[in-house]
C-alpha positions in Angstrom: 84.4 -9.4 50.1 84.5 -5.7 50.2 86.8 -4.1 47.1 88.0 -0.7 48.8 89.2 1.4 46.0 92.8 3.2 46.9 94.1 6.3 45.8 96.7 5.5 42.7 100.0 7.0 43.9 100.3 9.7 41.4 97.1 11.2 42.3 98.6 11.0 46.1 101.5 13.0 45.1 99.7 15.4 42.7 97.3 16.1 45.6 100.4 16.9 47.7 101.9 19.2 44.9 98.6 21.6 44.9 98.1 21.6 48.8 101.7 22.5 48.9 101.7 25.3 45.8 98.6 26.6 47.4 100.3 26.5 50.8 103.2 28.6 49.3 100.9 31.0 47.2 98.8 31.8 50.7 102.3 32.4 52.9 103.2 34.3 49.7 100.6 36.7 50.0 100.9 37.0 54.0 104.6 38.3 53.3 103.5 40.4 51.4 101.4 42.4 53.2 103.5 42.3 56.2 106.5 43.0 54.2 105.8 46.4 54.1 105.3 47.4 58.1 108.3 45.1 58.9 110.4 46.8 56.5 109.3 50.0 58.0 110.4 48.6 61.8 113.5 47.4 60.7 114.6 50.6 59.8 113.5 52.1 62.4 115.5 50.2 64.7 118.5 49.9 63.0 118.8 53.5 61.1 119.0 51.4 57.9 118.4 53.8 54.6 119.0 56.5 56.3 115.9 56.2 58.6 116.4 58.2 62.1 115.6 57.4 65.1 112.5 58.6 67.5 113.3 59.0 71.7 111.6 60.0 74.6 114.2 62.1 76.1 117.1 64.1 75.3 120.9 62.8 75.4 122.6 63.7 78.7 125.7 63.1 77.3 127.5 66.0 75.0 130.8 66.4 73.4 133.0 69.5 72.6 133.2 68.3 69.0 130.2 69.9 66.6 128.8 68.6 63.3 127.0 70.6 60.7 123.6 69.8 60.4 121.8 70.9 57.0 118.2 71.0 56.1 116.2 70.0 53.0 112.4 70.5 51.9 110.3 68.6 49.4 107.2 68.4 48.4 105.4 65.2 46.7 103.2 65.4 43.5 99.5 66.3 44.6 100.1 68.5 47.2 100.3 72.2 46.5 102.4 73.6 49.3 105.2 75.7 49.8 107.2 73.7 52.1 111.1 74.9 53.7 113.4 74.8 56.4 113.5 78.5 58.1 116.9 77.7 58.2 119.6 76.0 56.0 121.7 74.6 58.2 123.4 74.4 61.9 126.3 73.9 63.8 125.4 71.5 67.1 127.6 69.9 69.6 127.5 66.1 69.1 124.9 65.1 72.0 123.4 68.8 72.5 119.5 69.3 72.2 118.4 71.4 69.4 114.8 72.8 67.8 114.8 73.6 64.9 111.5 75.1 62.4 110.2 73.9 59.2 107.2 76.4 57.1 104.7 75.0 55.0 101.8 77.0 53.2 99.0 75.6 52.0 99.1 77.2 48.4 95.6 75.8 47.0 91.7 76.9 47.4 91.1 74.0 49.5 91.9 72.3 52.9 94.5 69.8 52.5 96.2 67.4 54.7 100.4 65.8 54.4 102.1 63.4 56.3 106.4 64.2 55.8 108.5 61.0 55.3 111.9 61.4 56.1 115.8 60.4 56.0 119.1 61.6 56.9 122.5 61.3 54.7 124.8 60.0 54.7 122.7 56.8 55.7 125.2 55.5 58.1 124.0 58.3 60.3 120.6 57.7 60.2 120.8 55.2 63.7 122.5 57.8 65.3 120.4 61.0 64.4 117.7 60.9 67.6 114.2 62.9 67.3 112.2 63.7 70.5 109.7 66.0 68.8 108.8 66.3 65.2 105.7 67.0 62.9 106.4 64.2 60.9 105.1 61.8 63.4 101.2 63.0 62.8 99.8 64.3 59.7 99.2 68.4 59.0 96.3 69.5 57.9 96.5 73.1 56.3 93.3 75.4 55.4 93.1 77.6 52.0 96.4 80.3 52.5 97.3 79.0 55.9 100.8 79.1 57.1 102.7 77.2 60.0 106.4 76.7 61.6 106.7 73.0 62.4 109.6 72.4 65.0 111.9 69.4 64.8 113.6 68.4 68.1 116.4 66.3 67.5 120.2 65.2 69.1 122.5 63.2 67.0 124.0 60.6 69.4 127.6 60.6 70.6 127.9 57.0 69.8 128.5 58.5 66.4 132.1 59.2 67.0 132.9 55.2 67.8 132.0 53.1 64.3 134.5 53.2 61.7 132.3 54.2 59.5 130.1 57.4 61.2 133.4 58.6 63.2 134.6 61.1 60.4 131.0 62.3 59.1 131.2 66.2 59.6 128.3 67.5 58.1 124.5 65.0 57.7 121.7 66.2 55.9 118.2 66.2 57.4 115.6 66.0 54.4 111.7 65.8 54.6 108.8 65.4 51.8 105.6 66.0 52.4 102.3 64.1 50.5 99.0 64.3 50.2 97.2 62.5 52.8 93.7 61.7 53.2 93.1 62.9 57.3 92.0 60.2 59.6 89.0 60.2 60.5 88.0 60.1 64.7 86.9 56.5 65.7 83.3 57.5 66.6 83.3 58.6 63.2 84.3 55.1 61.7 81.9 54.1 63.7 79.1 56.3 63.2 80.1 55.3 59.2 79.9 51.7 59.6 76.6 51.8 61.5 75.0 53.8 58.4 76.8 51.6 56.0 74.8 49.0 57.9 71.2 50.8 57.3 
């Protein structure tokens, strides 16, 4: 007669325990690095934190009433530029197209390369402020004393004028700071970096 040995219930359950801590630890650690590029969509698409929006094309709708639209510059620790709006602020019609430029001078010795992140305030306004152009979408790379005007093409939405809460904004604030990026690199070059890597 064959004596099978079985596993003792508490060992069963303690086996459980550690498949399922380990479970959570690993789907901990997945969040994680997702949690960052989701967050980044979600405001995105719903102007949340003041995040604006990007289009394709310009509003075809436009109102008589205006809004003031002023400008702000930063520039993030590492990066030695003198970075502005040309100007300070505008008056637009609610729906009309506008450019507008930014300057940035690469104050150091060196080449250097900054990506702008960006927001508008109040936050509420940030779904309804629309960009169709701007240099914040790709990095800038600067050389030693070299200058540049950056435009912005933007619209804020006439939906504005509907919520509760955006119909009485008058003036929104478009703010920008630049920071030190290293520049991407062309894929044959990854490439060609790998392959030596591999040698």
């Amino acid at each position: 007669m064959t004596n099978t040995r079985q596993t003792p219930p508490k060992e069963r359950a303690n086996g459980v325990i550690v498949g399922a801590c380990l479970a959570f630890a690993a789907g901990m650690v997945g969040m994680a690095y997702a949690a960052v590029p989701l967050y980044d969509m979600f405001c995105r698409v719903t102007g949340y934190n003041g995040t604006t929006q990007r289009v394709e094309q310009a509003s075809d709708v436009i109102l008589d009433e205006k809004i003031k639209v002023t400008f702000d510059a930063n520039v993030g620790p590492g990066l030695a530029w003198d970075f502005k709006p040309v100007q300070r602020d505008i008056d637009v019609r609610i729906g009309e197209t506008v450019q507008v430029m930014y300057r940035a001078k690469n104050l150091s010795s060196k080449p250097a390369t900054g990506q702008a992140t960006f927001n508008v305030t109040p936050m509420a306004a940030g779904a309804y402020f629309n960009k169709v152009q701007c240099f914040c979408f790709t990095e800038t790379t600067l050389k030693p004393g070299e200058e540049m005007e950056m435009p912005v093409v933007f619209f804020v939405d006439p939906e504005i004028v509907k919520p509760v809460e955006t119909k009485d904004i008058k003036t929104l604030t478009l703010s920008y700071t630049f920071y030190p990026r290293e520049p991407s690199k062309p894929l044959a070059a990854v490439k060609d970096e790998e392959t030596e890597n591999r040698l």
